[in-house]
C-alpha positions as CSV (number, residue, x, y, z in Angstrom):
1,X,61.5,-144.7,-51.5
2,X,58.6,-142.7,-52.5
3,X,56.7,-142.5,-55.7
4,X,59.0,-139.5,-58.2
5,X,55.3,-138.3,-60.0
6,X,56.8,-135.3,-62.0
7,X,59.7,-138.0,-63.2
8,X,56.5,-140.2,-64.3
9,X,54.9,-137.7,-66.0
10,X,58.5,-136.5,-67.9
11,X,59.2,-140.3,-68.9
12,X,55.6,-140.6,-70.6
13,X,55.5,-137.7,-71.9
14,X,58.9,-138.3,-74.2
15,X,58.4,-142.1,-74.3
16,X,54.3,-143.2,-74.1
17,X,51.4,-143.2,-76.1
18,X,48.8,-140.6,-76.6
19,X,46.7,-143.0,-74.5
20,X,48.8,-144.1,-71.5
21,X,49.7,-140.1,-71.4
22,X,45.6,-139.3,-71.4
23,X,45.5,-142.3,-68.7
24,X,47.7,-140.3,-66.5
25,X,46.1,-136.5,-67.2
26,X,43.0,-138.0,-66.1
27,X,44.1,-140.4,-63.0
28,X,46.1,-137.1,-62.0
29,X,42.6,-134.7,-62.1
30,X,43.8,-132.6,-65.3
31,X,42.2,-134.3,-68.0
32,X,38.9,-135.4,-69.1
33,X,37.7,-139.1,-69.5
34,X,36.6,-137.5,-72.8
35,X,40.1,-136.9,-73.9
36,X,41.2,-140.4,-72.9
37,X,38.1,-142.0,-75.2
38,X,39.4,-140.5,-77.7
39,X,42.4,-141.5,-77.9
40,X,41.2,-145.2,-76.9
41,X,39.0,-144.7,-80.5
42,X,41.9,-144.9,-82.4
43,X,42.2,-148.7,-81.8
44,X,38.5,-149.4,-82.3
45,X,37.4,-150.8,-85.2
46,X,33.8,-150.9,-87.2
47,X,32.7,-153.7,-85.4
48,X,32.8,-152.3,-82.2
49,X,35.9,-154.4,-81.2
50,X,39.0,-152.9,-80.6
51,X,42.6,-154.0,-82.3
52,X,45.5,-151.9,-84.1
53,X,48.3,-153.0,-81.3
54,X,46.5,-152.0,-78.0
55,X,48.0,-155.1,-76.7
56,X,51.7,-153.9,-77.5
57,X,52.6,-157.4,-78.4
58,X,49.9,-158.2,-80.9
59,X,50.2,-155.2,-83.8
60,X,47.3,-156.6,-86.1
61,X,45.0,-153.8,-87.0
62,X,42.0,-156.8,-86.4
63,X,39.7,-157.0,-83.2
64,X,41.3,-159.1,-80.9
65,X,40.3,-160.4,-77.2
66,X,43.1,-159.0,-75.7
67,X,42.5,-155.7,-77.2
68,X,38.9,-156.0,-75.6
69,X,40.4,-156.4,-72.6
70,X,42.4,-153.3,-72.9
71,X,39.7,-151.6,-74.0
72,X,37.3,-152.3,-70.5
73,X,40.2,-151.5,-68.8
74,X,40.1,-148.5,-69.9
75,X,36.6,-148.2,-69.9
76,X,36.7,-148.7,-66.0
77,X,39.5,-147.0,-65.2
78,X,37.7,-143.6,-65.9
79,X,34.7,-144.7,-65.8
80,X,32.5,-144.6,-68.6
81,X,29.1,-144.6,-67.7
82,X,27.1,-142.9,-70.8
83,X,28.7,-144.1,-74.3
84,X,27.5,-147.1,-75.9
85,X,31.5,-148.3,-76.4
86,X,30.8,-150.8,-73.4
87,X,27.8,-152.4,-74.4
88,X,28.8,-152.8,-78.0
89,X,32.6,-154.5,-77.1
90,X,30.0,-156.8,-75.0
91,X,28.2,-157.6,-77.9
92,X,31.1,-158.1,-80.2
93,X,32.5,-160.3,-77.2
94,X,29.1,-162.4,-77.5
95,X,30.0,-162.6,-81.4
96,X,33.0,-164.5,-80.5
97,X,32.9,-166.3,-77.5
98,X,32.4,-170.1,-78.2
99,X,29.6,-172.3,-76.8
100,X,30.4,-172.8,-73.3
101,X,30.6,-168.8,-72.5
102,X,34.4,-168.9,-72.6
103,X,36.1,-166.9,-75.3
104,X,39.3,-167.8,-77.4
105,X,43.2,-166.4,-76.5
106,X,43.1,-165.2,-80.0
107,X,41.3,-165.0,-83.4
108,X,42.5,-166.0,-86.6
109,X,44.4,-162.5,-89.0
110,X,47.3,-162.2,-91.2
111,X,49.1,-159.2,-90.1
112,X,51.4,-160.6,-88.0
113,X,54.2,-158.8,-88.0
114,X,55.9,-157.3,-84.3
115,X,53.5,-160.2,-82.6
116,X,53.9,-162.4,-79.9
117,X,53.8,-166.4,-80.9
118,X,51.5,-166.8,-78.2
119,X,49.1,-164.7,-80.2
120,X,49.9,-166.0,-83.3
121,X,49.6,-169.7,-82.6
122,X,46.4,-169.6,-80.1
123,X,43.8,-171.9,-81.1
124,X,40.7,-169.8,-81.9
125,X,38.2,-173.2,-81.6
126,X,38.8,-173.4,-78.1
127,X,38.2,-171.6,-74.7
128,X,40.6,-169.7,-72.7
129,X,40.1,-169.5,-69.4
130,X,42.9,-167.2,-68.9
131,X,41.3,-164.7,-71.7
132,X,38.1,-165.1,-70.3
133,X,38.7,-164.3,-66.8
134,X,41.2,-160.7,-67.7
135,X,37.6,-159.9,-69.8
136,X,35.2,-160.7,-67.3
137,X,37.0,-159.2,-64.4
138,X,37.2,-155.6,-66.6
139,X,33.9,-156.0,-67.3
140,X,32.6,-156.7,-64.0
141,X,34.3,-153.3,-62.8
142,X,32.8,-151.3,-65.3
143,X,29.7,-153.0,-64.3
144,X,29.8,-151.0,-61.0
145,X,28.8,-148.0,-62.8
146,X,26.2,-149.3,-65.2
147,X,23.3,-151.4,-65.0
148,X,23.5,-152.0,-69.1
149,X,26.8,-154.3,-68.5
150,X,26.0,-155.9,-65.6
151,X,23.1,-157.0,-67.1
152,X,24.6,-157.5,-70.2
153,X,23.6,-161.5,-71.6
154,X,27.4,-162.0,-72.2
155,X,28.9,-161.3,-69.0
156,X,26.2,-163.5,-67.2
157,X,27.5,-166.2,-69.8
158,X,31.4,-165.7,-69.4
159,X,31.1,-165.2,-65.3
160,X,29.1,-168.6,-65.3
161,X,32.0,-170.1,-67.6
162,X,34.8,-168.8,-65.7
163,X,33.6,-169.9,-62.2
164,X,32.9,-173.7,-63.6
165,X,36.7,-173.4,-65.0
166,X,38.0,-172.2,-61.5
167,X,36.3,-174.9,-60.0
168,X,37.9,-177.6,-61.7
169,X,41.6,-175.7,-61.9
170,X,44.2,-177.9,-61.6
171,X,46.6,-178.0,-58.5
172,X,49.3,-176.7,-60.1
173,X,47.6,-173.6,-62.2
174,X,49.9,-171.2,-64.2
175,X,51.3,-167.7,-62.8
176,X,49.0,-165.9,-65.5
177,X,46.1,-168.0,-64.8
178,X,45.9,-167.2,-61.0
179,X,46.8,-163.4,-61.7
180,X,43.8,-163.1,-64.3
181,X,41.7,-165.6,-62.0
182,X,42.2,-163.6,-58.5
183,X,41.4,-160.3,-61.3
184,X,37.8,-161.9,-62.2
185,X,37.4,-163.4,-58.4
186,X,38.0,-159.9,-56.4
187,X,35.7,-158.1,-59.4
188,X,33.2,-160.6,-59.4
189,X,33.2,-161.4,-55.3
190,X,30.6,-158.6,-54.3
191,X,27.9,-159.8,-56.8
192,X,28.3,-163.3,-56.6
193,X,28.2,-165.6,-53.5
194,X,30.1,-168.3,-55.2
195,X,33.1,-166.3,-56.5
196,X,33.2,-165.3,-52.8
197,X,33.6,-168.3,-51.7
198,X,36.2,-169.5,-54.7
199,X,38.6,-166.2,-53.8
200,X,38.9,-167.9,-50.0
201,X,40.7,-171.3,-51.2
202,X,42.1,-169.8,-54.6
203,X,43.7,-167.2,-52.9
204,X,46.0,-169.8,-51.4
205,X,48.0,-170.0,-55.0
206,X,49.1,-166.3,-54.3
207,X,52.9,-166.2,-52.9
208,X,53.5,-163.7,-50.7
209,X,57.0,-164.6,-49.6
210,X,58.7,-163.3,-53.0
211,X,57.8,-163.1,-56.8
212,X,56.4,-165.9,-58.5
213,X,58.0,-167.2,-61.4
214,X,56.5,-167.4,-64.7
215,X,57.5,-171.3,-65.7
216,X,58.3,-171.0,-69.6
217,X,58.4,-167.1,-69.8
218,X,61.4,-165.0,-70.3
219,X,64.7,-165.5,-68.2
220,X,63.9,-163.3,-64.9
221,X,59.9,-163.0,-65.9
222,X,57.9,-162.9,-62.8
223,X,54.4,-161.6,-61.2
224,X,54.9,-159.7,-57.9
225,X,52.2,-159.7,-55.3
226,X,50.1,-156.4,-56.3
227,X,50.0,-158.0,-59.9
228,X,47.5,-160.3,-58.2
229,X,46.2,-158.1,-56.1
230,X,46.1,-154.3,-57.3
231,X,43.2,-152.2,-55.9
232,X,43.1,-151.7,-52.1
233,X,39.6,-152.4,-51.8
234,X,39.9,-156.0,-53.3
235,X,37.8,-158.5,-51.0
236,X,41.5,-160.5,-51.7
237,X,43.2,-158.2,-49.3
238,X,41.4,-159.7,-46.3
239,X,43.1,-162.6,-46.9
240,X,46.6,-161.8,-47.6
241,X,49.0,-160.6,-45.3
242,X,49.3,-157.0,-44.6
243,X,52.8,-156.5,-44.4
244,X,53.6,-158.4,-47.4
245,X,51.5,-156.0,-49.7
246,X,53.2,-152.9,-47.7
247,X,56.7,-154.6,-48.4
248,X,55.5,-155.0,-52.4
249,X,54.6,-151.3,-52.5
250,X,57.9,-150.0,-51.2
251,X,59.6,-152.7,-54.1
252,X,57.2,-151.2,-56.6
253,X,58.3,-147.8,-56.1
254,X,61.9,-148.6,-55.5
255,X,61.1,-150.0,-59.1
256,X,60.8,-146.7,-60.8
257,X,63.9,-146.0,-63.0
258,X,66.3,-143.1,-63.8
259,X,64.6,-142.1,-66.8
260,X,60.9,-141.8,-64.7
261,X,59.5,-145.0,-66.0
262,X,58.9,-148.3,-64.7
263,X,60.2,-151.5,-66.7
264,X,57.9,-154.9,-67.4
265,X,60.0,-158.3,-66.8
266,X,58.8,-160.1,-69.9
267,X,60.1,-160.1,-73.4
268,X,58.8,-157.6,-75.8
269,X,58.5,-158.4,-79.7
270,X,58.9,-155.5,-81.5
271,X,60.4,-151.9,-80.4
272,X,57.1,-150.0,-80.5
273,X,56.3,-152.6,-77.7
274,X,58.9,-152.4,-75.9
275,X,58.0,-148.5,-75.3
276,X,54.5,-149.0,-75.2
277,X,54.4,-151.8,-72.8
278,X,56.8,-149.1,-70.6
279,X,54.4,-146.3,-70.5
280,X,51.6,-149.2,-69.7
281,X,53.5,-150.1,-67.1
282,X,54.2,-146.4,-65.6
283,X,50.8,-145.8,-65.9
284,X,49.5,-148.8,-63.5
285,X,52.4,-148.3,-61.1
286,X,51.5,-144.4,-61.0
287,X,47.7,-145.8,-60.1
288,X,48.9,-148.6,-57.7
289,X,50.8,-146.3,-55.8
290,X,48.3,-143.6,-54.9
291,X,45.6,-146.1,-54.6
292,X,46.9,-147.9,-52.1
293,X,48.1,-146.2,-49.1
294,X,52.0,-147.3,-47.5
């Protein structure tokens, strides 16, 4: 089954945001990267973090981690190589990151309505390695395209934390901690000689016989192989098996639903999310999918 791009671009046009539809103009060749920074400015906040429910599941208006993450997505994605929106996120990031380089699942707010309890109950005195390593690995792929984050203080710091943390992983690691781990180690891998050499026994926790379950997540919530592994030119895909990725893009786009979109597998908390976290997700299949060739 192949990828239905006109039923894509119906579905986010009468379900997504402003953004994810900007996302799409742009990844298609008919918009600008100006047109999708602005509509990323509408989460951004004075203090050069970003909040107001980019992360679908946390709807506080505050600067958030996960937003930042969002937002260096984004940032990539296009990329941005002239604004000063990358630096300063850095620099808020260096605001809030605790001693040891790693920075916390969450901070602290009050407007918690629509969010996640993950977000709400995260404990904002300690390091997550999971957070960190989603950050780092956006920000090392904006870093292609500018000397001013790869030399950025912060990201030296966190890519120093989150390759001490890998090192001392557990056995067992969670789904979402290898996904956000192989992220930062296939980002990181072409400017460091020791997240090189991490990817070639981490990769080992990546199934490729099936989807890995997400222990204590939703009933049916699971990663598939390209959520470990999205962009074709990923040092990871030396090491994983050829026809297993090719199988997991023919699922992916056997995926795409009636209605044009593409659904997500976890549990949304709020209705907004539920839509938004649709058109996120029809968005990164859409780039999947032409990215890597079947």
């Amino acid at each position: 089954m192949s990828l239905d791009l006109d039923a894509a671009i119906s579905f986010l046009t009468t379900h997504g945001r402003t953004l994810e539809r900007r996302r799409l103009r742009h990844l298609l060749g008919e918009g600008s990267a100006d047109e999708v920074l602005q509509a990323l400015d509408a989460h951004r906040n004075v203090d050069g973090g970003y909040g107001w429910a980019l992360e679908p599941d946390l709807r506080s208006v505050t600067s958030q981690p996960v937003a930042a993450m969002h937002a260096l997505e984004v940032l990539a994605g296009i990329p941005d190589t002239t604004s000063r929106r990358g630096p300063e996120l850095l620099d808020w990031l260096a605001g809030h990151s605790r001693a040891d380089g790693g920075v916390p699942f969450a901070l602290p707010y009050s407007d918690t309505d629509g969010s996640a309890p993950h977000w709400i109950n995260a404990d904002p005195a300690a390091s997550s390695l999971q957070m960190t390593t989603q950050l780092a690995a956006q920000a090392h792929r904006l870093a292609r395209h500018r000397t001013d984050i790869a030399e950025h203080p912060w990201l030296k710091t966190a890519t120093t934390y989150c390759l001490d943390a890998i090192e001392q992983t557990p056995s067992t690691p969670s789904a979402y901690e290898v996904m956000f781990a192989m992220h930062f180690l296939d980002a990181a891998a072409p400017v460091s000689p020791r997240a090189s050499a991490l990817l070639g026994t981490f990769v080992q926790h990546v199934r490729v016989d099936g989807p890995t379950p997400v222990a204590g997540g939703a009933e049916g919530e699971v990663l598939q192989l390209l959520d470990f592994t999205p962009h074709p030119e990923s040092p990871s895909r030396a090491l994983l098996d050829r026809d297993a990725v090719t199988a997991d893009l023919k699922r992916l786009a056997g995926r795409q639903r009636p209605d044009g979109g593409w659904d997500v597998t976890f549990t949304a908390f709020s209705p907004a999310a539920a839509l938004e976290w649709r058109g996120y997700a029809t968005v990164q299949a859409v780039a999947v999918l032409r990215d890597n060739p079947r």
